[in-house]
C-alpha positions as CSV (number, residue, x, y, z in Angstrom):
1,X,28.1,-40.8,19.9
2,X,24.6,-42.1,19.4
3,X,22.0,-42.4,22.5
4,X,24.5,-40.2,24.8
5,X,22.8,-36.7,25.5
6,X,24.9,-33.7,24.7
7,X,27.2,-35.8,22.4
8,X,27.1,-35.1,18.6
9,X,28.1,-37.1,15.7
10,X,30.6,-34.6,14.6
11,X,34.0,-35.8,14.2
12,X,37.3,-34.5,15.3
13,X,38.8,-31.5,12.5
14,X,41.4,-32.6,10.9
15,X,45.1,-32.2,12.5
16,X,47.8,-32.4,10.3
17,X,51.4,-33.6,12.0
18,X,53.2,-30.8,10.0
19,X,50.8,-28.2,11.0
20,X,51.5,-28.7,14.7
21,X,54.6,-31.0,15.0
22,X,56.9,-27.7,16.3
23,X,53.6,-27.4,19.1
24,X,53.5,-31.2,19.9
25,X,57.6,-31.1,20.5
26,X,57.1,-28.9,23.7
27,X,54.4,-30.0,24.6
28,X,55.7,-33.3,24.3
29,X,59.2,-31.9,26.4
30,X,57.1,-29.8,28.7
31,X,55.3,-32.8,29.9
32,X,58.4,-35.4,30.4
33,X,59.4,-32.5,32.5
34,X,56.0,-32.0,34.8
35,X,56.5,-36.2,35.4
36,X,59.9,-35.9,36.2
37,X,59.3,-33.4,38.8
38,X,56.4,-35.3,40.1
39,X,58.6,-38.6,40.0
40,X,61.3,-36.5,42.1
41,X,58.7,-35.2,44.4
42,X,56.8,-38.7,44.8
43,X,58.0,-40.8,48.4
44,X,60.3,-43.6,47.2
45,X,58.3,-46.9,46.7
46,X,60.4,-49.8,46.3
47,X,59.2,-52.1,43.2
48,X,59.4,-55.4,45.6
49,X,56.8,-54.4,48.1
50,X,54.1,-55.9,46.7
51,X,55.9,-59.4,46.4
52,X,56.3,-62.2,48.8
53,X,59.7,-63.1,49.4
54,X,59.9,-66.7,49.7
């Protein structure tokens, strides 16, 4: 990015789906896992706090 020290104008190498699609499958699994755990381990928060009840 220009004017940002430490940046370069370099771009990203190229990643090809069918190089890595077996990679981003777990990883993809491995993270719905990691926020299902921290959805279990979260205090319940019921979705009607924040509303008014008139």
């Amino acid at each position: 990015m220009a004017g940002m020290p430490g940046m370069s104008a370099k771009r990203w190498p190229a990643l090809p789906y069918d190089a890595w699609k077996d990679t981003y499958a777990t990883l993809h699994m491995w993270m719905q896992i990691v926020g299902k755990v921290a959805l279990a381990q979260a205090p319940p928060l019921n979705h009607s706090w924040g509303h008014p009840h008139v």
